[in-house]
N, CA and C atoms of all chains as a GROMACS GRO file, in nm:
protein
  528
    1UNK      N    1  -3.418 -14.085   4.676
    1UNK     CA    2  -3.521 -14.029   4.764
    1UNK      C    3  -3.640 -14.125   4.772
    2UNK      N    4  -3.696 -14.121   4.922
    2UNK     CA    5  -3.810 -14.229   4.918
    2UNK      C    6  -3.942 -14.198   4.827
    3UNK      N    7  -3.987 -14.256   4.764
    3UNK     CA    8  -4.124 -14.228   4.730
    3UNK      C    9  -4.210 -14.160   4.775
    4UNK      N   10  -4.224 -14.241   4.865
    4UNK     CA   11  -4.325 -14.116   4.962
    4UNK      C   12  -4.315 -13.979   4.962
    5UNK      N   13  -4.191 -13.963   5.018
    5UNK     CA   14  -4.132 -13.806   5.028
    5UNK      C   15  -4.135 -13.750   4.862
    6UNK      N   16  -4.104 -13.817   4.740
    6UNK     CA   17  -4.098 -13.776   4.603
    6UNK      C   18  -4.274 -13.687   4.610
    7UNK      N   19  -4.343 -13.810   4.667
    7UNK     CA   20  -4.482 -13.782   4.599
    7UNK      C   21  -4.581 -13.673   4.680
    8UNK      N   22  -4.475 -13.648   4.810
    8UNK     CA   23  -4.583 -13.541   4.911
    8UNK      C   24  -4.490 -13.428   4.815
    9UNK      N   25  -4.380 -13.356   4.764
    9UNK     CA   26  -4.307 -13.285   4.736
    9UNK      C   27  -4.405 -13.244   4.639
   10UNK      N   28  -4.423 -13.337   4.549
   10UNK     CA   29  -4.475 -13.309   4.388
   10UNK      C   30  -4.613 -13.265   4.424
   11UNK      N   31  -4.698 -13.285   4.534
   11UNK     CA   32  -4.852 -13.305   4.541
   11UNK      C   33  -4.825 -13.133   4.598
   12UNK      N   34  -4.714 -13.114   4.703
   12UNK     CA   35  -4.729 -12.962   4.738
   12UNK      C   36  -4.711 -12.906   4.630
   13UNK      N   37  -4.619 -12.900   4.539
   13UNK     CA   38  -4.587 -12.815   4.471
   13UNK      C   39  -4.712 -12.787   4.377
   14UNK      N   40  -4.746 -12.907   4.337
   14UNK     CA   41  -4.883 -12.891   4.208
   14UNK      C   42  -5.018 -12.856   4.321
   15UNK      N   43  -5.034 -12.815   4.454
   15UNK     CA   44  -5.164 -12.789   4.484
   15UNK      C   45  -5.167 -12.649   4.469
   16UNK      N   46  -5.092 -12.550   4.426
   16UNK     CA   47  -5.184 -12.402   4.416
   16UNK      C   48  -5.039 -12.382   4.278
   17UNK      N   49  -5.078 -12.251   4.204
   17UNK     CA   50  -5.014 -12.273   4.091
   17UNK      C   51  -4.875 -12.183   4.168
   18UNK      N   52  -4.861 -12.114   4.234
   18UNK     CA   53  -4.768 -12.087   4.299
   18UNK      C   54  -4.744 -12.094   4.403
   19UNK      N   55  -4.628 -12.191   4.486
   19UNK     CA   56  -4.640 -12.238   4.609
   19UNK      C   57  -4.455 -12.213   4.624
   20UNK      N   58  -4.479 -12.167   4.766
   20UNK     CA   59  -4.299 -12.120   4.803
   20UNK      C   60  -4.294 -12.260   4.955
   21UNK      N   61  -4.200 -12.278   4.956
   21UNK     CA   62  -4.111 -12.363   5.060
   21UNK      C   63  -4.046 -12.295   5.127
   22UNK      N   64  -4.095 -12.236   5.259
   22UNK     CA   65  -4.022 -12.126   5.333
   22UNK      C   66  -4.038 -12.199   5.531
   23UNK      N   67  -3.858 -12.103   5.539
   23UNK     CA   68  -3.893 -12.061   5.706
   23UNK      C   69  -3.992 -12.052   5.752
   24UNK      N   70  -4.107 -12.113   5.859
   24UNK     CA   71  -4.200 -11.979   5.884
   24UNK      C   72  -4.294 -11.986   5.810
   25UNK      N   73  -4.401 -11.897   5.840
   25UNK     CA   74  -4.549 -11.924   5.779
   25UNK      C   75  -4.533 -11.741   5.707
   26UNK      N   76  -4.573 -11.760   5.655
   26UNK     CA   77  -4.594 -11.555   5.559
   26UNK      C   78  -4.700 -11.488   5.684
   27UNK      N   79  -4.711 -11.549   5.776
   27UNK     CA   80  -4.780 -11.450   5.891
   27UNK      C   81  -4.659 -11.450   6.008
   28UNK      N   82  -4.573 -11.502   5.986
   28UNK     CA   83  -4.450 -11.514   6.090
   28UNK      C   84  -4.338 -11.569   6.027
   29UNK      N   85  -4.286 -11.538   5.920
   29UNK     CA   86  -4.139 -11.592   5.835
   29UNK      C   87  -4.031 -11.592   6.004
   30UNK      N   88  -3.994 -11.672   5.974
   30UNK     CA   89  -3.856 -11.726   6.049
   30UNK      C   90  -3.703 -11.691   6.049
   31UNK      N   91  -3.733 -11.631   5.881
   31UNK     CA   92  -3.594 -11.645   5.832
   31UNK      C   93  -3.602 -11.489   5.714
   32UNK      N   94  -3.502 -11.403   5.735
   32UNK     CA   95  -3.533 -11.314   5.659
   32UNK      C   96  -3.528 -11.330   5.500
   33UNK      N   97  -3.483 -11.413   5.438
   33UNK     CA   98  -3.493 -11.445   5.293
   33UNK      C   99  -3.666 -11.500   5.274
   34UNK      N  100  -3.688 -11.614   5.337
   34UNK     CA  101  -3.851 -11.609   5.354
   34UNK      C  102  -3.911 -11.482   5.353
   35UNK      N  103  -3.911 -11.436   5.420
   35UNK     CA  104  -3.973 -11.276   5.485
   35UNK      C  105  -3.964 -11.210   5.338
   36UNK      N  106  -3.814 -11.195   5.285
   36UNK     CA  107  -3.831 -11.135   5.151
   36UNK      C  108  -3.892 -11.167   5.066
   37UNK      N  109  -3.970 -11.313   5.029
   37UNK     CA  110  -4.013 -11.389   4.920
   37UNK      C  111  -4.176 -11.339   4.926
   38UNK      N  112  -4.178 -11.333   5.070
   38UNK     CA  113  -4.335 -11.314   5.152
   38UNK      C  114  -4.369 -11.151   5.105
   39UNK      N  115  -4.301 -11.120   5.134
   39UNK     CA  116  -4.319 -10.942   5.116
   39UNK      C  117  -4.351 -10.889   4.954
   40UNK      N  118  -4.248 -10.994   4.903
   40UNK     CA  119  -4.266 -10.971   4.728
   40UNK      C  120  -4.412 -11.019   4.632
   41UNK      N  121  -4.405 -11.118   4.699
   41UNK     CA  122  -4.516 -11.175   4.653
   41UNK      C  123  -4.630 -11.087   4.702
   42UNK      N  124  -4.650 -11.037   4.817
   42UNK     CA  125  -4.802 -10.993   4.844
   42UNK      C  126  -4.729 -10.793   4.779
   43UNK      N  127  -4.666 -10.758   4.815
   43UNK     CA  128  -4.620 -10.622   4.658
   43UNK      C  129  -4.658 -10.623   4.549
   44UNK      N  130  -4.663 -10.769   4.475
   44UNK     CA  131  -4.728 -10.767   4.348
   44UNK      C  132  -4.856 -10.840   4.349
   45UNK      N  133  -4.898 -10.866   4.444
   45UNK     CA  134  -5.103 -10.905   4.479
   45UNK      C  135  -5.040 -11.036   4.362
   46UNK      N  136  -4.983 -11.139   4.399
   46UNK     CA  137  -4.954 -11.264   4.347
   46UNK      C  138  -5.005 -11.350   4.506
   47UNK      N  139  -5.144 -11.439   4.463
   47UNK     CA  140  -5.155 -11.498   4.578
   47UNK      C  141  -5.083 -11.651   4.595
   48UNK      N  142  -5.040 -11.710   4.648
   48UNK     CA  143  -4.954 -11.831   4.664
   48UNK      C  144  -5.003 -11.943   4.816
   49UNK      N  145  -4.933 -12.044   4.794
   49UNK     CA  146  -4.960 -12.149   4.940
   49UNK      C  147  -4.866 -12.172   4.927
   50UNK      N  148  -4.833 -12.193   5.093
   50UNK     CA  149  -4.692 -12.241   5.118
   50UNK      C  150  -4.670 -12.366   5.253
   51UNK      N  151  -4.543 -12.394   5.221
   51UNK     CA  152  -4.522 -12.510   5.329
   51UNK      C  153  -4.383 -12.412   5.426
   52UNK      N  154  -4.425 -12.491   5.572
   52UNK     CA  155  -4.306 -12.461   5.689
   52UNK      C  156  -4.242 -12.537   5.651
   53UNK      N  157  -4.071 -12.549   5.645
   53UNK     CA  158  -3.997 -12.657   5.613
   53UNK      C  159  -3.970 -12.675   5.748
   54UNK      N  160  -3.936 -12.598   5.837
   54UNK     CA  161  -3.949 -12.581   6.016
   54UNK      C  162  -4.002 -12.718   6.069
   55UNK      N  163  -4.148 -12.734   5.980
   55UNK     CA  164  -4.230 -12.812   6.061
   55UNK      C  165  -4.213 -12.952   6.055
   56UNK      N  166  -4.082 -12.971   5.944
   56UNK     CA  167  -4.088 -13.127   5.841
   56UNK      C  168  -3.905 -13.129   5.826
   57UNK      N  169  -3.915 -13.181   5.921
   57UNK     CA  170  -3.722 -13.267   5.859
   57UNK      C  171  -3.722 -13.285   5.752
   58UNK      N  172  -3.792 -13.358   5.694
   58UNK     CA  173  -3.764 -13.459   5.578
   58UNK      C  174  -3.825 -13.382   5.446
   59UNK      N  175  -3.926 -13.320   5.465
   59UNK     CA  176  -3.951 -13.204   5.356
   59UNK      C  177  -3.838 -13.084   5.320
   60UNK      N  178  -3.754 -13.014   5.445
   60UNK     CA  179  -3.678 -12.958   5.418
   60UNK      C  180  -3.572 -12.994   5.407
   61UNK      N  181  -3.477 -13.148   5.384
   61UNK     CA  182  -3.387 -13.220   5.313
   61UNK      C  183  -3.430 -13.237   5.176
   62UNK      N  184  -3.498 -13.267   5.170
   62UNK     CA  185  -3.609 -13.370   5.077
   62UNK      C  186  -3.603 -13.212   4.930
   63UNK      N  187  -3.662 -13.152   4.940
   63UNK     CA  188  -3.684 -13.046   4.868
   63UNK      C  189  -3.543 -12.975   4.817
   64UNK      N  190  -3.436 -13.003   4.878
   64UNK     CA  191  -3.337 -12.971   4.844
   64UNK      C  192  -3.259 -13.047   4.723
   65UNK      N  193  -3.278 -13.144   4.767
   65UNK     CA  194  -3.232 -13.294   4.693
   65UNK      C  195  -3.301 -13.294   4.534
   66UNK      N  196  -3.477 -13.272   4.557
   66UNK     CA  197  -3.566 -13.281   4.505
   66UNK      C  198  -3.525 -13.202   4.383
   67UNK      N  199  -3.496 -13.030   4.402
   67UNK     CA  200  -3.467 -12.919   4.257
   67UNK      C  201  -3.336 -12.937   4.281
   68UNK      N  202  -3.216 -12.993   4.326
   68UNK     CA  203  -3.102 -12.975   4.326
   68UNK      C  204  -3.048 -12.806   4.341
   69UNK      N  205  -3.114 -12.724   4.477
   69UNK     CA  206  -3.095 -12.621   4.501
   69UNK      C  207  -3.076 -12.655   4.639
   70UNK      N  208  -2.984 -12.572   4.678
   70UNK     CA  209  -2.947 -12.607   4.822
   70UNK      C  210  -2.992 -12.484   4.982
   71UNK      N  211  -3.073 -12.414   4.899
   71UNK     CA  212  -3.189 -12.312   5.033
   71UNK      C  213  -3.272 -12.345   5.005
   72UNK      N  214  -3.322 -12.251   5.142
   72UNK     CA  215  -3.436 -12.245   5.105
   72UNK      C  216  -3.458 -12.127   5.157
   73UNK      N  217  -3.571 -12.053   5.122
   73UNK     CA  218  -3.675 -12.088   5.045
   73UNK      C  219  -3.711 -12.098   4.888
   74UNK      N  220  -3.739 -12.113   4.855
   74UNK     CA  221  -3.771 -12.227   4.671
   74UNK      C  222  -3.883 -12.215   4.642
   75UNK      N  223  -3.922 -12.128   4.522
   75UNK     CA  224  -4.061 -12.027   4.503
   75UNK      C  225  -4.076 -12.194   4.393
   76UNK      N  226  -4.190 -12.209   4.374
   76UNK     CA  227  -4.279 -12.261   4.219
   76UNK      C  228  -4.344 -12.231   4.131
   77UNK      N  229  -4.371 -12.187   4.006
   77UNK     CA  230  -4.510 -12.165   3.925
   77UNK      C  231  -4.490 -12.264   3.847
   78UNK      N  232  -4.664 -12.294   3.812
   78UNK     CA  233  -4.733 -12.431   3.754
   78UNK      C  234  -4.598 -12.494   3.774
   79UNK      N  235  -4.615 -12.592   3.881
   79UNK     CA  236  -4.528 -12.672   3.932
   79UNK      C  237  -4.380 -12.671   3.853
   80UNK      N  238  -4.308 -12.519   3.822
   80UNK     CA  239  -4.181 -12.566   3.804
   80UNK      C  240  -4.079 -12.446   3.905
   81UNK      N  241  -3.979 -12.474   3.941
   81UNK     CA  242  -3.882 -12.400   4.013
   81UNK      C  243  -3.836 -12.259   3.974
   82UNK      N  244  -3.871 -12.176   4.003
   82UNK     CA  245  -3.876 -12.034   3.914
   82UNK      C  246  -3.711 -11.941   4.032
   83UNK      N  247  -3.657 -11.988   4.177
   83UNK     CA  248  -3.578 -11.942   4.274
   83UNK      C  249  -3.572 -11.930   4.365
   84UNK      N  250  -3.479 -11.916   4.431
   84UNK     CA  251  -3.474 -11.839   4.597
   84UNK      C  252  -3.532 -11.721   4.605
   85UNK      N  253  -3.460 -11.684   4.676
   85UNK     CA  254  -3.493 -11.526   4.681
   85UNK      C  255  -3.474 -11.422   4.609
   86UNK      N  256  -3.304 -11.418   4.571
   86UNK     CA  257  -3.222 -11.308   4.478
   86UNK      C  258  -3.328 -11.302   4.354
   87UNK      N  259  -3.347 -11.443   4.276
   87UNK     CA  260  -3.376 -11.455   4.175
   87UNK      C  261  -3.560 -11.418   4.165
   88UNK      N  262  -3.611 -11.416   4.301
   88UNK     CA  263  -3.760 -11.401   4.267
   88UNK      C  264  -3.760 -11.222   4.312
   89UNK      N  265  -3.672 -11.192   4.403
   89UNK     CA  266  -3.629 -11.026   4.348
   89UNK      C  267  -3.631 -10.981   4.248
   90UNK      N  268  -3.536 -11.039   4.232
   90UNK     CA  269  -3.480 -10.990   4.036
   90UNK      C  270  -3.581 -10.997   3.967
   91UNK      N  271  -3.686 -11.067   3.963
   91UNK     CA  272  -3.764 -11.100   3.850
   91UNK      C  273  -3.896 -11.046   3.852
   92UNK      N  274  -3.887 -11.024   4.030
   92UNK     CA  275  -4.021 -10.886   4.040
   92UNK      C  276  -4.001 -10.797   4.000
   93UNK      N  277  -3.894 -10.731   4.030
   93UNK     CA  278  -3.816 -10.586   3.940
   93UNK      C  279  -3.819 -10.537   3.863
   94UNK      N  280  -3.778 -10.693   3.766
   94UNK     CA  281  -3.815 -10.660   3.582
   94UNK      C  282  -3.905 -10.683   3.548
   95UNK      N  283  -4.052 -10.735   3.583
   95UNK     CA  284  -4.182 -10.779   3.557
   95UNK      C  285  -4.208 -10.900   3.486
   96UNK      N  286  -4.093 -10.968   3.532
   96UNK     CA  287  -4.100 -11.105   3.475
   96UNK      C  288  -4.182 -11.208   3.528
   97UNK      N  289  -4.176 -11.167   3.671
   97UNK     CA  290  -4.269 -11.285   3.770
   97UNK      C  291  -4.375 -11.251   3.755
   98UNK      N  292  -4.444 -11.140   3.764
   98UNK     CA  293  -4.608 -11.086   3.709
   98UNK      C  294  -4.656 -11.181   3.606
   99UNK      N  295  -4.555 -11.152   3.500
   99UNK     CA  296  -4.584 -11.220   3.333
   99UNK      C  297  -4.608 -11.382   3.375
  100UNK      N  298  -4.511 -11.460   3.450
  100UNK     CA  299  -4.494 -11.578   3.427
  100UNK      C  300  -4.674 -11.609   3.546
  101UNK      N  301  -4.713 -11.586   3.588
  101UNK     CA  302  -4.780 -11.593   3.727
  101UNK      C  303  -4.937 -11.559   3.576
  102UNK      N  304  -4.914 -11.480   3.541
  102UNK     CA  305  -5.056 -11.421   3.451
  102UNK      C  306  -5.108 -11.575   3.353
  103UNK      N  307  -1.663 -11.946   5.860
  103UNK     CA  308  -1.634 -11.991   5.771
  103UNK      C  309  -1.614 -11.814   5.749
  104UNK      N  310  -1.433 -11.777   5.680
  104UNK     CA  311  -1.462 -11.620   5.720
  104UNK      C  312  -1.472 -11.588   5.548
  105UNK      N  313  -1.488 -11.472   5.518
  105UNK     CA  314  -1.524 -11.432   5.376
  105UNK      C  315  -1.374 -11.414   5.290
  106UNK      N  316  -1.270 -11.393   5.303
  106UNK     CA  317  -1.187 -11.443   5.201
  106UNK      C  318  -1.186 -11.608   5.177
  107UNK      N  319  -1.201 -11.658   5.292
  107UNK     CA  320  -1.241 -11.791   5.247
  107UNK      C  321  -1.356 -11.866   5.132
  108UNK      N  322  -1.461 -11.763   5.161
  108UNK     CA  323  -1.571 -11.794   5.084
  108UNK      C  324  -1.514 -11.746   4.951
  109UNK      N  325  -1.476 -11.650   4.936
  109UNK     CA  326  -1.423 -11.556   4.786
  109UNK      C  327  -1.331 -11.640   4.727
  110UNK      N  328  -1.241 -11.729   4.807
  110UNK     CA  329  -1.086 -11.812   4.727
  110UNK      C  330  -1.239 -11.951   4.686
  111UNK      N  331  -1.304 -12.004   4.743
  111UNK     CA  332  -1.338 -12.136   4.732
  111UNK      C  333  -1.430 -12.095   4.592
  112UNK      N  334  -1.501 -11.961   4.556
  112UNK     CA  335  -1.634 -11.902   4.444
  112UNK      C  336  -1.477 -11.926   4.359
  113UNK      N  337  -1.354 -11.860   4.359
  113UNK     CA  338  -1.286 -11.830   4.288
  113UNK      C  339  -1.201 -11.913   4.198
  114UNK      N  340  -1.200 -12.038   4.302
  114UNK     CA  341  -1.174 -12.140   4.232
  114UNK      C  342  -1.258 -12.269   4.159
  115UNK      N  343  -1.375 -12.235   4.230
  115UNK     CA  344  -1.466 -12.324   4.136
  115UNK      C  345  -1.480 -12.272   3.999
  116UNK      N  346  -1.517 -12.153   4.001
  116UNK     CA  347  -1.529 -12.084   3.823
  116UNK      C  348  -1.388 -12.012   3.808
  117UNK      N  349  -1.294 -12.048   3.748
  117UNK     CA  350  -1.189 -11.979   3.739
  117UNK      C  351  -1.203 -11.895   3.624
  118UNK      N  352  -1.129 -11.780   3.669
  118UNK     CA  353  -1.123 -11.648   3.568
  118UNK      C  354  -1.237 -11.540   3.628
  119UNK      N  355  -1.345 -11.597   3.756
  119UNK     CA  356  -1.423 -11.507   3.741
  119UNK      C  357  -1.410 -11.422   3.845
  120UNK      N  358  -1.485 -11.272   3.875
  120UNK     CA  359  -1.446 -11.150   3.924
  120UNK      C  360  -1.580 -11.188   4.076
  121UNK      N  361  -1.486 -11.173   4.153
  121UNK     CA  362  -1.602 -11.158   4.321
  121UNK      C  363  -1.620 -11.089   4.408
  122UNK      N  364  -1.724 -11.026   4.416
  122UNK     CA  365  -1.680 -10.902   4.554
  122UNK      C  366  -1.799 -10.976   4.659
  123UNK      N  367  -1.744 -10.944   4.792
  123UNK     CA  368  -1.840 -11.000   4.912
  123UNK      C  369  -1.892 -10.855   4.929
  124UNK      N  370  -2.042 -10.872   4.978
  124UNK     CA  371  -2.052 -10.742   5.071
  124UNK      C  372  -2.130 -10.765   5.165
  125UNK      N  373  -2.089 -10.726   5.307
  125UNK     CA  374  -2.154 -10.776   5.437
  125UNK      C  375  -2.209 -10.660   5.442
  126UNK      N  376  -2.334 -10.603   5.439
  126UNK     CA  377  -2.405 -10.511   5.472
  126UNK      C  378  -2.412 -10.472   5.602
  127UNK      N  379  -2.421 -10.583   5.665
  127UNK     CA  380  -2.458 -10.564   5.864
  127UNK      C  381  -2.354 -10.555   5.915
  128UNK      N  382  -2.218 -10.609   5.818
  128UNK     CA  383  -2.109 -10.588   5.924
  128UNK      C  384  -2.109 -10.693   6.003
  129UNK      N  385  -2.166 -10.848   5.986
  129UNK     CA  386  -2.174 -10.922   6.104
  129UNK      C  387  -2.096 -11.057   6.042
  130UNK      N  388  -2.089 -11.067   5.962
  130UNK     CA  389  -1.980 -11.170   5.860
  130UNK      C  390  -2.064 -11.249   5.831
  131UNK      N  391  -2.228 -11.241   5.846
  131UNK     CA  392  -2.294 -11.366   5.833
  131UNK      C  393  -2.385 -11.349   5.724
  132UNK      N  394  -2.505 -11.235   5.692
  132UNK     CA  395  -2.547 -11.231   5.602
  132UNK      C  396  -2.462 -11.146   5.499
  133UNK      N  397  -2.459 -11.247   5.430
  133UNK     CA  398  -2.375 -11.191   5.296
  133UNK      C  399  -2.378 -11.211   5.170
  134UNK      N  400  -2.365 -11.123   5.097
  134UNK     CA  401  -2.364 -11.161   4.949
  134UNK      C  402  -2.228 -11.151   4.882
  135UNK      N  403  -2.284 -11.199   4.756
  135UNK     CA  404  -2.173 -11.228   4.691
  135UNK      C  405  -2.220 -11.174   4.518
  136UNK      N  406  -2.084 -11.118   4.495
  136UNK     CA  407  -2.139 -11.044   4.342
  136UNK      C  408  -2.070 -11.110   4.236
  137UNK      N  409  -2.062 -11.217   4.161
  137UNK     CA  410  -2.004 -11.284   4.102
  137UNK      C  411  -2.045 -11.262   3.929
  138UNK      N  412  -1.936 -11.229   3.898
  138UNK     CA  413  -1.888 -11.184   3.718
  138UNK      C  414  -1.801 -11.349   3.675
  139UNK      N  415  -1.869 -11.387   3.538
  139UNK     CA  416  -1.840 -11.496   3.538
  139UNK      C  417  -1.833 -11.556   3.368
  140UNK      N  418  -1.726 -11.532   3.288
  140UNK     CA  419  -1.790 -11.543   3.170
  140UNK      C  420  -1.869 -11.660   3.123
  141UNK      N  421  -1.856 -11.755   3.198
  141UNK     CA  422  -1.903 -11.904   3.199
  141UNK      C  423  -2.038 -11.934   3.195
  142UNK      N  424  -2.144 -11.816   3.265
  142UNK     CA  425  -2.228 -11.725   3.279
  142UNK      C  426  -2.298 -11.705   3.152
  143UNK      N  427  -2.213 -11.698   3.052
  143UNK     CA  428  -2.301 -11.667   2.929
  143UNK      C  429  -2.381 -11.728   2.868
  144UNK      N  430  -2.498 -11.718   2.822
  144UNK     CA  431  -2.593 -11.790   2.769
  144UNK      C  432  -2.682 -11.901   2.861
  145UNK      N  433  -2.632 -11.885   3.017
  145UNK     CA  434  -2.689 -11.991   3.079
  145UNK      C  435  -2.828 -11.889   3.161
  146UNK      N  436  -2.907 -11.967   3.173
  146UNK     CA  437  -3.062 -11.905   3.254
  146UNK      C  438  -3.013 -11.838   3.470
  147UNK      N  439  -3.071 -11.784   3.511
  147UNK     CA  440  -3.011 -11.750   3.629
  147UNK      C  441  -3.013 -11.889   3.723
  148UNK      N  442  -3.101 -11.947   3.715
  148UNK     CA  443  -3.116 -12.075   3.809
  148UNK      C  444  -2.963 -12.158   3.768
  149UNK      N  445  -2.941 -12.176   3.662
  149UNK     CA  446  -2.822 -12.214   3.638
  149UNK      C  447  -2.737 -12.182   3.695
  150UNK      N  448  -2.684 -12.008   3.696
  150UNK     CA  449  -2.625 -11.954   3.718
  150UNK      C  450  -2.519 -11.996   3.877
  151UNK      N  451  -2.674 -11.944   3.932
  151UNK     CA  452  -2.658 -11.962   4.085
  151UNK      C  453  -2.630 -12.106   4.135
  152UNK      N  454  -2.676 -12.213   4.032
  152UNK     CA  455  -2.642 -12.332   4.055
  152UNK      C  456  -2.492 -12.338   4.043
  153UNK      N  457  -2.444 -12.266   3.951
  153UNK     CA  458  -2.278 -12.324   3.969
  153UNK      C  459  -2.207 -12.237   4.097
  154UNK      N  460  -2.252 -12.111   4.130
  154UNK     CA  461  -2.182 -12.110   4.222
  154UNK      C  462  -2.170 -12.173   4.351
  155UNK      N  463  -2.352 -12.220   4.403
  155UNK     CA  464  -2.396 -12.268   4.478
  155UNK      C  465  -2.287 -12.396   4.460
  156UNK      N  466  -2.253 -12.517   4.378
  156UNK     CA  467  -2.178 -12.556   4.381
  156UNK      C  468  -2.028 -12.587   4.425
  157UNK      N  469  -1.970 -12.495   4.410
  157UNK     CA  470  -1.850 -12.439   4.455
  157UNK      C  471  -1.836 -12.439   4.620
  158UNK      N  472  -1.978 -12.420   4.670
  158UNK     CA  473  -1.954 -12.403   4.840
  158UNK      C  474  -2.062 -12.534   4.853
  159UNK      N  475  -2.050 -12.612   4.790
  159UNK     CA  476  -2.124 -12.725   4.801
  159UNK      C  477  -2.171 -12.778   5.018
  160UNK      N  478  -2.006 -12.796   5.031
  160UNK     CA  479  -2.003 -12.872   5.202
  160UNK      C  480  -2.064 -12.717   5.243
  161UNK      N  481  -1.999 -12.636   5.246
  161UNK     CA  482  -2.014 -12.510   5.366
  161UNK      C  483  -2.191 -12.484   5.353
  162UNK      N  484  -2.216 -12.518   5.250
  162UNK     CA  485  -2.390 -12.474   5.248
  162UNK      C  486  -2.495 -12.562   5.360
  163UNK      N  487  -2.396 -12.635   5.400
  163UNK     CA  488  -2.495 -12.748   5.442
  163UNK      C  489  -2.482 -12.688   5.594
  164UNK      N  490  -2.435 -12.626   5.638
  164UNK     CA  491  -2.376 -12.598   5.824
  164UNK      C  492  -2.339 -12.478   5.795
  165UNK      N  493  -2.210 -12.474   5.736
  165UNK     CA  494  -2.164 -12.320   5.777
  165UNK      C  495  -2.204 -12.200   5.763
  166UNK      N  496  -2.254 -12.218   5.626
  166UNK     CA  497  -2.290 -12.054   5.578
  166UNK      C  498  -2.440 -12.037   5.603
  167UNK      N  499  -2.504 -11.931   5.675
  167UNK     CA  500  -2.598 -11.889   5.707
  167UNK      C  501  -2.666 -11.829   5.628
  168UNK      N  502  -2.641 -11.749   5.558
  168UNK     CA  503  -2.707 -11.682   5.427
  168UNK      C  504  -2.639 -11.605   5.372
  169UNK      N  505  -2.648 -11.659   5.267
  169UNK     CA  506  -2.568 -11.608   5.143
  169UNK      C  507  -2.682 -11.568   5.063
  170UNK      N  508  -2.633 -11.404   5.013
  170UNK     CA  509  -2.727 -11.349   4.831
  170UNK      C  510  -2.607 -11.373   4.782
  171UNK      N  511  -2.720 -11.409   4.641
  171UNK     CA  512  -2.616 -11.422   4.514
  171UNK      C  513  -2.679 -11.338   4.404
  172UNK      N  514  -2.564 -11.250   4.360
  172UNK     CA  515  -2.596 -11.209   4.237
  172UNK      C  516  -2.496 -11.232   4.129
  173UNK      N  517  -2.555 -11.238   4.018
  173UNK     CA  518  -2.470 -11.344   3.948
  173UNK      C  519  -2.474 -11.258   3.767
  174UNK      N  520  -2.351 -11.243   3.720
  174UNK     CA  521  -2.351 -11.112   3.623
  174UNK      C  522  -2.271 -11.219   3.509
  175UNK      N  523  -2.298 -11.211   3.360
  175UNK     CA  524  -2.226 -11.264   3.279
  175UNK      C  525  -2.102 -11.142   3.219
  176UNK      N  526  -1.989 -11.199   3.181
  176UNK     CA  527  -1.895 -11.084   3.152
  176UNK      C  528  -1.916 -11.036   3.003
   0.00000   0.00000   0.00000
């Protein structure tokens, strides 16, 4: 992967402590797994920043390559890969994502 | 890409493990997949989903539109 692309990846991920890579903006998700990530997150008043992968070819290759996960959307806390969707479900459920986010 | 297809390709990447599809909409496209796996054991969920995600490695890239995964140790 080019550098460049390594170092805009790493700079999104580390600018807010939880940042998702989604379809779509959380005022207009694109894609209903987005939509689900969007919905969960503001259910548990977890505030987050996010990137359109829509808006960026190379961010939404790039990011795939990047966690070796192949969707998207691709939640973060303090810059590490916490899931898609199923898994940031699951983990609202059990109050795991609250905990890890606190 | 039709869903016994998807079920033989999960089935043979982790062999031995148990798969049910379920198309909720009825439209063959959003779909999940319920995968029992003893292989599963002791590994974190990101893992998890990583090996199945594996298994449909090509089809993820074009074919399959969305796939849930839930992913159960035996």
């Amino acid at each position: 992967m080019e550098q460049e692309l390594k170092e805009k990846i790493e700079s999104l991920i580390k600018s807010e402590k939880v940042f998702l890579f989604m379809k779509g903006t959380p005022e207009m998700p694109q894609c209903g797994f987005s939509a689900g990530v969007v919905s969960t997150l503001k259910q548990q008043g977890i505030p987050f920043g996010s990137f359109n992968v829509l808006s960026d070819m190379k961010v939404r290759e790039g990011i795939k390559e990047y966690t070796n996960w192949p969707t998207i959307p691709q939640l973060y806390i303090d810059g590490e890969f916490v899931g898609g969707h199923d898994i940031t479900v699951q983990m609202a459920q059990s109050g795991e994502l609250k905990k890890k986010v606190s | 890409m039709t869903i016994p297809e998807i079920q033989k390709k999960i089935e043979e990447g982790l062999p031995g493990c148990k798969v049910e599809i379920l198309d909720p909409y009825r439209d063959g496209v959003h779909i999940k997949a319920v995968v029992t796996y003893n292989g599963f054991n002791g590994k974190g969920l990101i893992e998890q989903h990583r090996m199945v995600y594996a298994t449909l490695k090509e089809e993820l890239k074009e074919e399959i539109h969305a796939l849930a995964l839930e992913t159960r140790s035996e």
